[in-house]
Structures are given as C-alpha cells and as structure tokens.
C-alpha positions as CSV (number, residue, x, y, z in Angstrom):
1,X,0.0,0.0,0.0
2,X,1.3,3.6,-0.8
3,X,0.8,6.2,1.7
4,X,2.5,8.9,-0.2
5,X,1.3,11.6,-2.4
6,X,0.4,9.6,-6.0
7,X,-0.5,11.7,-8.6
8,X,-2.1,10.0,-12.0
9,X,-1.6,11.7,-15.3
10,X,-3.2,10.9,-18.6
11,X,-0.9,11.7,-21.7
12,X,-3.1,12.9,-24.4
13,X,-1.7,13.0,-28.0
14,X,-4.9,14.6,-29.5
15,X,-5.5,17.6,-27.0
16,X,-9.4,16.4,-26.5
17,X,-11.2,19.2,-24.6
18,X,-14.0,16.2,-23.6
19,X,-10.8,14.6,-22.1
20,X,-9.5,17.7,-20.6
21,X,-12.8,17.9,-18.9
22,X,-13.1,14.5,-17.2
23,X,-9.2,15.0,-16.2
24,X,-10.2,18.3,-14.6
25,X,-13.6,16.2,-13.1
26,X,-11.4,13.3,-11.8
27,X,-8.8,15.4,-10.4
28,X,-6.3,13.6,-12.8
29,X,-3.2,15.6,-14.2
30,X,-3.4,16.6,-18.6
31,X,-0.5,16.4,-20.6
32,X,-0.4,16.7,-24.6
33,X,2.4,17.4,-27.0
34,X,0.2,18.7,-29.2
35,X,1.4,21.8,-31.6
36,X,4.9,21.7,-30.1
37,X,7.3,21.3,-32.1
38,X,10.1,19.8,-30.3
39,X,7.8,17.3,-29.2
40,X,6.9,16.2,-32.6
41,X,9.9,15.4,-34.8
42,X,10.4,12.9,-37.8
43,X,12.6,11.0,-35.7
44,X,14.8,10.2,-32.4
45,X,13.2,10.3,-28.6
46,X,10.4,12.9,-29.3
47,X,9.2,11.0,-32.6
48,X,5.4,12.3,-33.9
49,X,3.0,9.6,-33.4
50,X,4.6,7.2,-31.1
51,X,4.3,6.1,-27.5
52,X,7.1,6.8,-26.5
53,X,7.6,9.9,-28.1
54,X,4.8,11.0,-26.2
55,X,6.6,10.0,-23.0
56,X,9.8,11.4,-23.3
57,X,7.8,14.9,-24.3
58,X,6.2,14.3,-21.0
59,X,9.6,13.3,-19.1
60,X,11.0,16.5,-20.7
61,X,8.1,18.6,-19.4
62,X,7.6,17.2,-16.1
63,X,9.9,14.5,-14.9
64,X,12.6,16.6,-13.1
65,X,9.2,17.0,-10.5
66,X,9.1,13.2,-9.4
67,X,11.3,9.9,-8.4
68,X,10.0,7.6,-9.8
69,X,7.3,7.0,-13.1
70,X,5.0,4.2,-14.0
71,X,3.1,3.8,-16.8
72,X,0.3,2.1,-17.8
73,X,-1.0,1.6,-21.4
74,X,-4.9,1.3,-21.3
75,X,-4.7,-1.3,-24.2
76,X,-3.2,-3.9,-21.6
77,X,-5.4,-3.0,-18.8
C-alpha cells in the first residue's frame, strides 16, 4: 500500500477538450504534445505519433518533479 502523495496523469496525443474535462472532473493531471514542435519530430526520442515519443515529451516537461514513473497503457489494462 502507498501512503504517499500519487498523482495520475493521462498523456493525451490529441489535445481532446471532452478529455480535458473529465481529467479536470477526476482530479487527474493533462498532458499533450500537441502543436509543439520539439515534441513532434520525424525522428529520435520525441518521434510524432509514437508512445514513446509522447513520453519522453512528458519526461522533458515534467519529470525533473518526481522519483520515480510508472506507466500504464490502457490497451493492456
């Protein structure tokens, strides 16, 4: 059991406002890479399109702020 602060965060490649609002609802954390540039390139660790392009944009963003990350891909869940 964790006792700690957790904080869940949904990675959103489209920028949906509907999912936006049911973040903001659920008190879960937002993060797209949408329209940014450096997030999006043809290739290497910020690669348009890909999962874990989307991650490292959200590691580049936000992962000096934690210890540790955990991800979980709702198509295995």
């Amino acid at each position: 059991r964790h006792r700690g602060v957790l904080h869940v965060w949904l990675l959103d490649e489209g920028d949906d406002p509907e999912v936006r609002e049911v973040c903001a609802r659920l008190g879960v954390k937002h993060f797209s890479r949408k329209g940014v540039a450096r997030w999006n390139q043809p290739k290497g660790p910020h690669r348009a399109k890909t999962k874990h392009g989307n991650y490292n944009a959200w590691l580049d963003a936000h992962g000096d702020d934690y210890d540790y990350f955990a991800s979980v891909d709702t198509d295995h869940v």
